[in-house]
N, C-alpha and C positions, 0 to 999 in steps of 0.2 A: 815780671814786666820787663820790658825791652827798653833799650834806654836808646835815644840818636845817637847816632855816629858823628865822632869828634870831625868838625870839617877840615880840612884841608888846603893847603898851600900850592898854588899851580906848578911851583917851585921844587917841591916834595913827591912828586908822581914822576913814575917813568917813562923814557919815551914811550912804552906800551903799556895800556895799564887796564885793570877789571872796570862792567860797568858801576860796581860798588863803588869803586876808587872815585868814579863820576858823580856818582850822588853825592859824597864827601864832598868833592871841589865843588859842587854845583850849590851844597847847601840842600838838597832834595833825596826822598825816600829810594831808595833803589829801586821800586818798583816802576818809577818812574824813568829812572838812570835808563831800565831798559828797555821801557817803550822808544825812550830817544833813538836807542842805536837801531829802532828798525826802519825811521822816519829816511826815505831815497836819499841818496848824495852823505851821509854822516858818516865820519870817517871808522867804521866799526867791521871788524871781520869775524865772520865764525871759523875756530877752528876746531873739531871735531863739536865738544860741548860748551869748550869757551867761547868767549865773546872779546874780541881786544880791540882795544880803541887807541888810534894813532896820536901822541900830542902833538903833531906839529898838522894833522890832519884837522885834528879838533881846531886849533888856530885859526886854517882855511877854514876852514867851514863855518865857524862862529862871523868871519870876514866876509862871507858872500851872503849868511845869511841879512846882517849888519847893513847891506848894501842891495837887498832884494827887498 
């Protein structure tokens, strides 16, 4: 059986980070982590098979969505 992932500190992540690392901060499954990063405007890039997600983007973005 699988056990959750210990969550996370926003403090503790890098500027670049997996969307694992997002389900951690986020409190949410990963499955979920990376539906987010496909939702338009989120700050997440593919590079080749990764997926990296900006923190200072994430910030923006959390800001507009906050204000939309």
């Amino acid at each position: 059986m699988r056990t959750a992932s210990v969550k996370i500190n926003f403090d503790e992540v890098n500027d670049f980070f997996s969307p694992r690392e997002l389900g951690r901060l986020l409190g949410i499954n990963a499955k979920r982590a990376y539906e987010i990063t496909k939702q338009p405007g989120f700050p997440a890039r593919r590079l080749g098979r990764k997926i990296i997600i900006s923190k200072s983007g994430l910030i923006r973005w959390f800001e507009r969505e906050e204000l939309g």
